[in-house]
Phi, psi and omega in degrees: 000168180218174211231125205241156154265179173310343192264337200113336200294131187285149160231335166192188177198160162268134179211102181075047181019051146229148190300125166202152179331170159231166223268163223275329189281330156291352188269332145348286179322059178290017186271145174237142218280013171272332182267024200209143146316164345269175211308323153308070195244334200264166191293144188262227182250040161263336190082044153260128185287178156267170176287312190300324154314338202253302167310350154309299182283356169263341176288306138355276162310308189293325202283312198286294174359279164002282188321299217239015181271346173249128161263120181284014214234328164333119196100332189327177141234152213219138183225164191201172214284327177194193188194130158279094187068196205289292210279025150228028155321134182313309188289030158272350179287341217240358205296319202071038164236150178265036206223324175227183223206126148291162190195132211256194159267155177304308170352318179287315138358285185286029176202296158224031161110165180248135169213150173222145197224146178276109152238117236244131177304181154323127191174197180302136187280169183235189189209359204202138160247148186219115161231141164226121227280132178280078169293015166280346160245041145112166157278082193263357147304134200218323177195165187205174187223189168232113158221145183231095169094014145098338194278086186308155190235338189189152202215161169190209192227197183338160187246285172056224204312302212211122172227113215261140168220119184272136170298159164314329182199172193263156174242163141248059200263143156308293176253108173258137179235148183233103187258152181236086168277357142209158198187167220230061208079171111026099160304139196218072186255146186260342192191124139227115211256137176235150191202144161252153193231118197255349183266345177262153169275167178318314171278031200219346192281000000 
């Protein structure tokens, strides 16, 4: 069994009712098992996880892994309504860094809408759309669309760090576009992403 603090973080395990390190890949694991199934999740009242508890949350892990471990949106090329210079290019979406960004000019705004669009070779189809917002200069997404292959698939409001949206089915659309339709200045999105979720079914997402 192992022995967690309040974040989740392992701090130590048992092994053979003796007290031992715990191995450099749990210390890693920062997830806390109050946000995750099953319903069993916190420690009890020694500060020990159960075992069956703890193979849950690797189960867990291993499922989000699954999901987000491919970005299908990888090889795209990615063009947008307008782009401020070199160092806020659309294909910064595609960088896998939260550190740069695409940012369109304010102009754009003002004549027909902010939109950045995917175009993806041929390839898997996906079910979970990821747009993420460069929020250290603010959140400014107020409401967005999704479409694929010119069709919508999908709509909200705010964005901010990370906004995840699964589709009705899963697609193999070509052109994915993310349009931003009200918004609070100049939209600063750092990522859009495609993913597949192999565990829900198709009638069931």
């Amino acid at each position: 069994m192992r022995r967690v603090d309040p974040a989740g973080l392992v701090l130590a395990q048992e092994r053979d009712g003796q007290a031992a390190e715990p191995a450099a890949g749990d210390l890693l694991q920062l997830r806390r098992p109050e946000l995750c199934a099953p319903a069993e999740r916190a420690a009890n009242s020694t500060g020990v996880v159960e075992d069956a508890d703890v193979a849950r949350l690797r189960e867990f892990g291993s499922a989000v892994a699954t999901i987000f471990g491919t970005d299908l949106a990888a090889g795209s090329a990615a063009r947008a309504s307008s782009e401020r210079g070199g160092g806020f290019a659309a294909r910064n979406v595609l960088d896998g860094r939260d550190d740069t960004y695409w940012a369109p000019t304010a102009e754009d705004g003002r004549r027909n809408g902010y939109w950045i669009e995917l175009r993806r070779p041929a390839g898997r189809p996906f079910n979970v759309v990821r747009i993420q917002e460069h929020v250290a200069l603010g959140q400014r997404v107020e409401r967005h669309a999704v479409y694929v292959d010119g069709a919508p698939v999908a709509n909200g409001t705010t964005v901010g760090h990370k906004r995840l949206h699964r589709l009705p089915r899963a697609v193999a659309g070509c052109t994915v576009r993310v349009w931003i339709t009200a918004r609070r200045g100049p939209p600063l999105l750092s990522a859009v992403g495609l993913h597949h979720d192999p565990f829900v079914a198709a009638d069931a997402l």
